[in-house]
C-alpha positions in Angstrom: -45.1 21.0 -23.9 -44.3 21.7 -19.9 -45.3 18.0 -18.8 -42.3 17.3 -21.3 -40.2 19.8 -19.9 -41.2 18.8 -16.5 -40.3 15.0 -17.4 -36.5 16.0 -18.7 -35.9 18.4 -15.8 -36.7 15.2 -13.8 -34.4 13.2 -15.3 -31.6 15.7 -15.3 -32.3 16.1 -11.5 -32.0 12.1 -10.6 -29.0 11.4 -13.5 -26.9 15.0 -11.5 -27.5 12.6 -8.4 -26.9 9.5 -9.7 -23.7 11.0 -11.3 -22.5 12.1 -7.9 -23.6 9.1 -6.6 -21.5 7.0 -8.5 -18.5 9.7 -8.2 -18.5 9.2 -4.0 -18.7 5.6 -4.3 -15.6 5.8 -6.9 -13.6 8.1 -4.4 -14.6 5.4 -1.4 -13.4 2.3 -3.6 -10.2 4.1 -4.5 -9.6 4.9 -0.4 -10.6 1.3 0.8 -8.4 -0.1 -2.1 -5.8 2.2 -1.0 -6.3 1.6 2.7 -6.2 -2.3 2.2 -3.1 -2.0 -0.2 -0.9 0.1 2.6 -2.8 -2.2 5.3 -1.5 -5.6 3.8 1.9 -4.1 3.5 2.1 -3.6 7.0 0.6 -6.4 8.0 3.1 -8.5 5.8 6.0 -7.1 7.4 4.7 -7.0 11.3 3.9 -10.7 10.6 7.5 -11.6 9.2 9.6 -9.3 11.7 9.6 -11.6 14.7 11.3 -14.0 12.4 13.8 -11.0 10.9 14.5 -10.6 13.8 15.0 -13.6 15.0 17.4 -14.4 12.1 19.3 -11.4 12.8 19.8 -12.1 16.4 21.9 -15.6 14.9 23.7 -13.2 12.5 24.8 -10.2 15.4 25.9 -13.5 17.5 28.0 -15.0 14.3 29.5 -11.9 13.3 31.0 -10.9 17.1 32.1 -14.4 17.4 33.8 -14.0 14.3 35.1 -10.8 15.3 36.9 -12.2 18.1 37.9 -15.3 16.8 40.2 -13.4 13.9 41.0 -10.6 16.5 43.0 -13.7 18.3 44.2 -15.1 15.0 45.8 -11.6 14.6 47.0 -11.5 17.8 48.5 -14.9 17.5 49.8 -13.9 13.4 51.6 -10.7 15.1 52.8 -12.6 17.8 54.1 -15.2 15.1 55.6 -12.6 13.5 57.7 -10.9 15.9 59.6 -13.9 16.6 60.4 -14.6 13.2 61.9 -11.6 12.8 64.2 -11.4 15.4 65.7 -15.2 14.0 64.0 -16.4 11.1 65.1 -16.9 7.9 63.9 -14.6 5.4 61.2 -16.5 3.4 60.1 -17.6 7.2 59.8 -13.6 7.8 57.7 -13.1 4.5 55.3 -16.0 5.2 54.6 -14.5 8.5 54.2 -10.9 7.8 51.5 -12.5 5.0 49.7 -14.6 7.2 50.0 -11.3 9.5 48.4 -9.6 7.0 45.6 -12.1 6.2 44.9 -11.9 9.9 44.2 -8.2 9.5 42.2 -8.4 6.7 40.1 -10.9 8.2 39.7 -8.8 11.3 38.5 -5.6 9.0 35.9 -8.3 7.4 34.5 -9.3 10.8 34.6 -5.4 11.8 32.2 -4.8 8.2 30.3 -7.9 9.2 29.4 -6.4 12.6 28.9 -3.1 11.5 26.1 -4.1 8.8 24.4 -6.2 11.3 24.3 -3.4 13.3 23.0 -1.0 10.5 20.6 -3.3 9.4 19.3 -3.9 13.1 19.0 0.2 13.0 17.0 -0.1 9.8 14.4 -3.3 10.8 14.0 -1.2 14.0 12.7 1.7 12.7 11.1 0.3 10.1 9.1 -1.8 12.6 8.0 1.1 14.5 7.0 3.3 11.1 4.9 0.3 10.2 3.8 0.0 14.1 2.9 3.8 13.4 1.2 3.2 9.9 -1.1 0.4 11.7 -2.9 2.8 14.2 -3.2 5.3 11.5 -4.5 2.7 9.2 -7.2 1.8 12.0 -7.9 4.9 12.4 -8.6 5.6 9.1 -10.1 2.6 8.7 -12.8 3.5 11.4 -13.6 6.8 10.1 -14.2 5.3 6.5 -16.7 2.3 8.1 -18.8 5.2 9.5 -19.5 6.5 5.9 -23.2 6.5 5.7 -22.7 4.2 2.4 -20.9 1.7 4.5 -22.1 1.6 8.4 -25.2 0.4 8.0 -24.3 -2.9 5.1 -20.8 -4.1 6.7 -19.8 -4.0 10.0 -17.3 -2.3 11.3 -13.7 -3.7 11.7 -12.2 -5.3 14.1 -9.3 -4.8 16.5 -5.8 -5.4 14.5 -4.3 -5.1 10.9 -6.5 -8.3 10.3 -9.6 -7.0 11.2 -9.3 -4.0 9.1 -8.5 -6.1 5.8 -11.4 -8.6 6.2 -13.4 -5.0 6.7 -11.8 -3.6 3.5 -12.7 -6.8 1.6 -15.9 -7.1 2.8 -16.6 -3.4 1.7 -15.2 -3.4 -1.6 -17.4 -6.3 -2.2 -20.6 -3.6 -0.8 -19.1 -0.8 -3.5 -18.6 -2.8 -6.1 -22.5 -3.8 -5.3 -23.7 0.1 -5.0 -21.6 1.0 -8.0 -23.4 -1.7 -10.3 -26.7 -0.7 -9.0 -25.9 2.9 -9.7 -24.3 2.6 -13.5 -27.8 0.6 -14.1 -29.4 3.5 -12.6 -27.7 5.9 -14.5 -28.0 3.5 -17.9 -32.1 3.6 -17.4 -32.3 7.6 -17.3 -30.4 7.8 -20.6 -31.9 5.4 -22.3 -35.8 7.2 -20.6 -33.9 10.5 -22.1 -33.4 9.4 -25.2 -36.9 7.4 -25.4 -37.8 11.3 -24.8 -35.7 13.2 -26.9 -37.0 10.3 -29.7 -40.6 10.9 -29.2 -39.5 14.6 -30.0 -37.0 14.8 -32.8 -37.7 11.6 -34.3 -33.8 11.1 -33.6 -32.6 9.3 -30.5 -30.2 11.8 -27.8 -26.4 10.5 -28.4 -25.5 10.9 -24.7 -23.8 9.5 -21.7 -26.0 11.9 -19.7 -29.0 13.1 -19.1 -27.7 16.7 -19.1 -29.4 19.0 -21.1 -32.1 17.1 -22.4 -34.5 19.8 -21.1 -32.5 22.2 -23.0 -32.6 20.5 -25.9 -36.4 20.0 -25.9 -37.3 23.7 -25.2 -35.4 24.4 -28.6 -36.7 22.1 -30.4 -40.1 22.7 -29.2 -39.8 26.2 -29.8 -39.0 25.5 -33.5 -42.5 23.8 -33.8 
């Protein structure tokens, strides 16, 4: 009876580990996934904002040429304007107060066009430096997960840069994905050496996921004999 006992304790000892095992490797996948998700976001955008920028530069140039180009349009409509009404015909003073009128609403357009530039030059600039922010945190994060005893020793550490730390992030979820096989075929060999056991026993095999109780189980059904 105890080398039986013995042998299930055994087996409920190395599935508890192997079931944590496989638990930390789990909670590392899920952080390097999440670290190389956040980490290709920034990288995407740092990558693309010397061109955003670049474009917006053109726009900020169009829309205060534009805003001075209608501002003399209006100044030349309202200039239009006054003479007309001092000696113009009527229809000659309604044409005038309408082109008068365009002129303003053209100068309110450039005002708008300016002003969202200007808004969204606000917004790519603080944007740049969250994501400027979120790369150093990312790195740093990044470091602290490569020195994870699972890790350190079977991928090297990353490198300097956004870069760096996604080739590091792929190269390690590759290493996971390795130690998580390894350890659900671990895990797959003590249940099926527990149910072997419980077999030998009962003369049924253990329905289990788990190795968990199995000792348990024997001792009562020993006892019954």
């Amino acid at each position: 009876m105890e080398p039986l006992l013995t042998i299930a304790e055994d087996l409920e000892r190395r599935d508890e580990r192997a079931a944590e095992a496989l638990l930390e490797v789990e909670r590392l996948q899920a952080e390097v996934d999440g670290l190389r998700a956040e980490a290709g976001t920034a990288a995407a955008f740092l990558r693309e904002l010397p061109a955003a920028r670049a474009a917006l530069d053109v726009e900020e140039r169009a829309a205060a040429e534009e805003r001075e180009r209608t501002a003399e349009a209006l100044r030349a409509a309202e200039d239009a304007l006054a003479r007309v009404q001092e000696r113009g015909s009527e229809s000659a003073r309604l044409e005038a107060a309408r082109a008068a009128q365009h002129a303003r609403d053209a100068v309110e357009d450039a005002k708008l066009r300016v002003a969202r530039a200007e808004t969204e030059r606000a917004r790519l600039e603080h944007e740049g430096a969250e994501r400027g922010a979120d790369a150093e945190r990312l790195e740093r994060r990044g470091a602290e997960l490569a020195a994870h005893p699972r890790l350190e020793h079977d991928v090297a550490a990353p490198a300097t840069g956004l870069h760096g730390l996604l080739d590091w992030a792929a190269r390690a979820r590759g290493e996971l994905l390795v130690s998580h096989a390894a350890l659900a075929t671990e895990r797959d060999k003590i249940v099926r050496e527990a149910t072997e056991l419980v077999a030998s026993v009962l003369g049924e095999p253990l329905v289990a996921t788990g190795a968990a109780g199995v000792r348990q189980r024997l001792e009562r059904a020993l006892g019954d004999h």
